[in-house]
N, C-alpha and C positions, 0 to 999 in steps of 0.2 A: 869447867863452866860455872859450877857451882861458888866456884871461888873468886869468881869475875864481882857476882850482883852485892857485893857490901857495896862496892864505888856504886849502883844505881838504888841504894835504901832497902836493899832487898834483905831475906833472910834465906842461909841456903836451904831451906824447907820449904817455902814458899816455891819452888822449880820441881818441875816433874818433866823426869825424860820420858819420853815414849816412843820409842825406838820404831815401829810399828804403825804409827800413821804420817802422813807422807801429804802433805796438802797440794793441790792442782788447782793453781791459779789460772783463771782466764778474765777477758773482759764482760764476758755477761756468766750467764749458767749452761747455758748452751752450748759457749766455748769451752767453758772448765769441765763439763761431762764430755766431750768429743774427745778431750786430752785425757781425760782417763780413761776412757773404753779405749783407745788407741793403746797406751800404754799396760793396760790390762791384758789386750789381744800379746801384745809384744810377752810380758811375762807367761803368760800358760800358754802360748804357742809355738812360738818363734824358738826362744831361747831354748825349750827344753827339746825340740826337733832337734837340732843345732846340736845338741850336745849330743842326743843318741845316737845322729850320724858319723859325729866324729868319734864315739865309744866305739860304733862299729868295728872302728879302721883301729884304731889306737890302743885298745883296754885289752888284753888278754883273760877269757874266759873266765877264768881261776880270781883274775880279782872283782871281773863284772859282776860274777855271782858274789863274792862278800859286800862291795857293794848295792847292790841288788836287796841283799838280806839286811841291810841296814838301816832302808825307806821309810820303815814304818817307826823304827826310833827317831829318826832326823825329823819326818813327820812330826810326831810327837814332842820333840824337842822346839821344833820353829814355833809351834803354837803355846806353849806353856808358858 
């Protein structure tokens, strides 16, 4: 990407990635908050439901516990 902006006068320092924010377009404020409290509900609820049911069936003990014990590094890790 960085090497896209000489063709538009840029400098590649002038670009900053930010992996981390995510913008939610709507046609008023109203629309654009509706679309992210939806998609907020989807990520802390839905998907990680989802996942613990299908661990139930799928993950054998032995590796649910190492992953298990490794939440709070991944934690740590997402947000750094």
């Amino acid at each position: 990407v960085k090497g896209r902006l000489a063709r538009y006068g840029r400098r590649p320092e002038h670009l900053k990635i930010m992996p981390g924010i995510f913008p939610v377009i709507g046609s008023t404020q109203e629309e654009a908050q509706e679309k992210f409290d939806a998609l907020q509900a989807l990520l802390n609820s839905v998907i990680p439901f989802t996942l613990i049911a299908w661990a139930e069936r799928s993950v054998e003990a032995g590796l649910a516990t190492i992953l298990n014990s490794t939440s709070p590094v991944m934690a740590f890790l997402g947000t750094w």
